[in-house]
C-alpha positions as CSV (number, residue, x, y, z in Angstrom):
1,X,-177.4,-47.7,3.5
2,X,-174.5,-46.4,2.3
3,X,-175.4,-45.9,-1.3
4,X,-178.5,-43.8,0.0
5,X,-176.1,-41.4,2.1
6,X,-174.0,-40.7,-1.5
7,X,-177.3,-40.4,-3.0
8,X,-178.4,-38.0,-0.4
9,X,-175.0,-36.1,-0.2
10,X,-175.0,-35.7,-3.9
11,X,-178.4,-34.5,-4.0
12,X,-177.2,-31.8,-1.5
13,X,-174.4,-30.8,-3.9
14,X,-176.4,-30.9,-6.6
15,X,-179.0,-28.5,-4.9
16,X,-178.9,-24.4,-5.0
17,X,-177.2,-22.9,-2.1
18,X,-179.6,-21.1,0.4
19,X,-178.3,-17.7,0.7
20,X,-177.6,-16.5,4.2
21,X,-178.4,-12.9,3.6
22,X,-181.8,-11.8,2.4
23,X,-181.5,-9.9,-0.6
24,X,-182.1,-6.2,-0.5
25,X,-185.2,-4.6,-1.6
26,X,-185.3,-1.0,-2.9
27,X,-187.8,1.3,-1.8
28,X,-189.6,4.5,-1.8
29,X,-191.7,7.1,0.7
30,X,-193.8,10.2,-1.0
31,X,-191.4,12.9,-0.3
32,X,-192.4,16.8,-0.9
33,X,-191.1,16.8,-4.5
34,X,-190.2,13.4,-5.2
35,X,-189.2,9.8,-4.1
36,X,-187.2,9.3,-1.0
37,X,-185.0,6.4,-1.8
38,X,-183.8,3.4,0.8
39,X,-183.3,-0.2,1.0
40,X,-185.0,-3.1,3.0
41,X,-183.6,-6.2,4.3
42,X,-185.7,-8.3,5.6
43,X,-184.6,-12.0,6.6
44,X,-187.7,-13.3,8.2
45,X,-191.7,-11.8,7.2
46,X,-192.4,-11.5,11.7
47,X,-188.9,-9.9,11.7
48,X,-188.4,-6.8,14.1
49,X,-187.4,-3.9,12.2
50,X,-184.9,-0.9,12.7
51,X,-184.7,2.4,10.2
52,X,-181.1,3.2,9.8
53,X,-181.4,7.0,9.5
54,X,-178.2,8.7,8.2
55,X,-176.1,11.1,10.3
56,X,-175.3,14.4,9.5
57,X,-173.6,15.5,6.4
58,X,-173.7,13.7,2.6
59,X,-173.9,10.3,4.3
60,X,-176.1,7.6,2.2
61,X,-178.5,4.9,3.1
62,X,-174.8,2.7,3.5
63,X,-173.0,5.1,5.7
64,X,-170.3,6.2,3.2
65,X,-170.0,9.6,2.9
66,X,-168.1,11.9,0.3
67,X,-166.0,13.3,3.2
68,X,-163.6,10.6,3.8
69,X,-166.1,7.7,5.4
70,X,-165.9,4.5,3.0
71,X,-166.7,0.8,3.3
72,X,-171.0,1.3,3.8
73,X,-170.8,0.9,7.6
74,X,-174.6,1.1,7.6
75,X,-174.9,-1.7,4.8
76,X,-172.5,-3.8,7.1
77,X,-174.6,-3.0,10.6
78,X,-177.5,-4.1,8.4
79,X,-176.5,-7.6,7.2
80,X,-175.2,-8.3,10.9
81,X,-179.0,-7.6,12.5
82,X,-180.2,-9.5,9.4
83,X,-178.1,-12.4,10.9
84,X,-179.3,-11.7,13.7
85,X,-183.1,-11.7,12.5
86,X,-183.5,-8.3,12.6
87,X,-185.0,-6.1,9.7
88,X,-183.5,-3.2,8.5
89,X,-184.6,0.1,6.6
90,X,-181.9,2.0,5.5
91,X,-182.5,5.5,3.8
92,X,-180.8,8.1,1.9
93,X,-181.9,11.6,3.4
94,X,-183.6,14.1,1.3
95,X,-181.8,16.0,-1.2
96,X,-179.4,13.6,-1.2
97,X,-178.5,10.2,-3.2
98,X,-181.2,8.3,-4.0
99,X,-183.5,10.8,-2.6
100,X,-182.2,13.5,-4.9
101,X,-185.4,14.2,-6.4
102,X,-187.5,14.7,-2.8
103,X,-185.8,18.3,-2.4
104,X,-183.8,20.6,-4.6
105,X,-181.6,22.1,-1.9
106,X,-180.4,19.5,0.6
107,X,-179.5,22.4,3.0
108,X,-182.7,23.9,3.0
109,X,-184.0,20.7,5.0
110,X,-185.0,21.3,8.5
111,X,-185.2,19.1,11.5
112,X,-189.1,18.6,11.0
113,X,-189.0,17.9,7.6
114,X,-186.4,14.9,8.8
115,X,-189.4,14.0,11.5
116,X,-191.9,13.8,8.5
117,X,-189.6,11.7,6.5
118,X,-189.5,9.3,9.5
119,X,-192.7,9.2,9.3
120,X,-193.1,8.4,5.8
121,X,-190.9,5.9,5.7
122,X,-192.6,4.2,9.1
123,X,-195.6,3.9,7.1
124,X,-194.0,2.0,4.3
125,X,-192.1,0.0,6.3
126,X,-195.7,-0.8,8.2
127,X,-197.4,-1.3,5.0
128,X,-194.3,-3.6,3.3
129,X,-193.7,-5.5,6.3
130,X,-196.5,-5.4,8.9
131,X,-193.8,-4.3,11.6
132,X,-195.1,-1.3,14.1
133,X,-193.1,0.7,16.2
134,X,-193.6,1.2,19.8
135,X,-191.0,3.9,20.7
136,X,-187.7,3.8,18.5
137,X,-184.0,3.2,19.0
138,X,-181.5,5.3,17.0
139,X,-177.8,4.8,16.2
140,X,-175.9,8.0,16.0
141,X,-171.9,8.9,16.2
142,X,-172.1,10.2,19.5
143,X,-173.8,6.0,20.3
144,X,-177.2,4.6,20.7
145,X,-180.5,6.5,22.0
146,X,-184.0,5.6,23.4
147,X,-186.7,8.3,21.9
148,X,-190.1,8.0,22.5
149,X,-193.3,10.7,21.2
150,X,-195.0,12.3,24.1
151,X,-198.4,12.0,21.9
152,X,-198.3,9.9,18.6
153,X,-199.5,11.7,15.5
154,X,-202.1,10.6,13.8
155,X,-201.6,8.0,11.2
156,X,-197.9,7.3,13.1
157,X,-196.5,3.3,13.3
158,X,-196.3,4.9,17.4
């Protein structure tokens, strides 16, 4: 008995950790001149999923921003729902970072054009992980919102 609890114990030594966090994923959403850029984390394939959309400013898909922010506050709110069970979608917003290439001028971007990046990256979400939305939840400075469309577009994870 007790040599097959060593045996077992140093088989569990022996074995490769399990990591705790799922590993990021880097993706991309058509954007209106190129790639918008963001990352997935997904611990669990019948995970709910949230998009982390960046506030205003230079923010990236971590929540560090040239201005002063440091330490990816986004990236850290990310892991913890992944803990959790919870699916994330962080982005970069266009013009910016990663999604450099989607627009030339990041100040020329309007509100809308935000709405259709949402969108876009709500059908890539759907299509990589078979989540749909039914309403959303946003996390912004001024603290948490409900939103829901009056009338879902056409072709919307609504």
């Amino acid at each position: 008995m007790i040599r097959a609890t060593l045996l077992a114990a140093a088989a569990l030594i022996a074995s490769p950790a399990v990591a705790t966090t799922p590993v990021p994923t880097d993706l991309t959403a058509p954007g209106p001149e190129g790639a918008l850029a963001g990352t997935l984390l997904d611990p669990d394939a019948k995970a709910p999923l949230v998009l982390l959309i960046p506030g205003s400013g230079p923010t990236d898909r971590d929540g560090n921003n040239p201005l002063g922010v440091a330490g990816g506050p986004y990236r850290q709110l990310a892991e913890a729902l992944a803990a959790k069970g919870i699916a994330t979608l962080r982005i970069d917003k266009r013009g910016l970072f990663g999604s450099k290439a989607a627009q030339a001028d990041p100040n020329a971007v309007t509100t809308a054009d935000y709405a259709a990046d949402v969108q876009a990256w709500s059908k890539v979400a759907r299509a990589r992980t078979g989540a749909r939305a039914s309403g959303c939840s946003a996390i912004a400075r001024a603290g948490w919102s409900r939103c829901r469309p009056r009338r879902a577009p056409s072709g919307s994870a609504g």
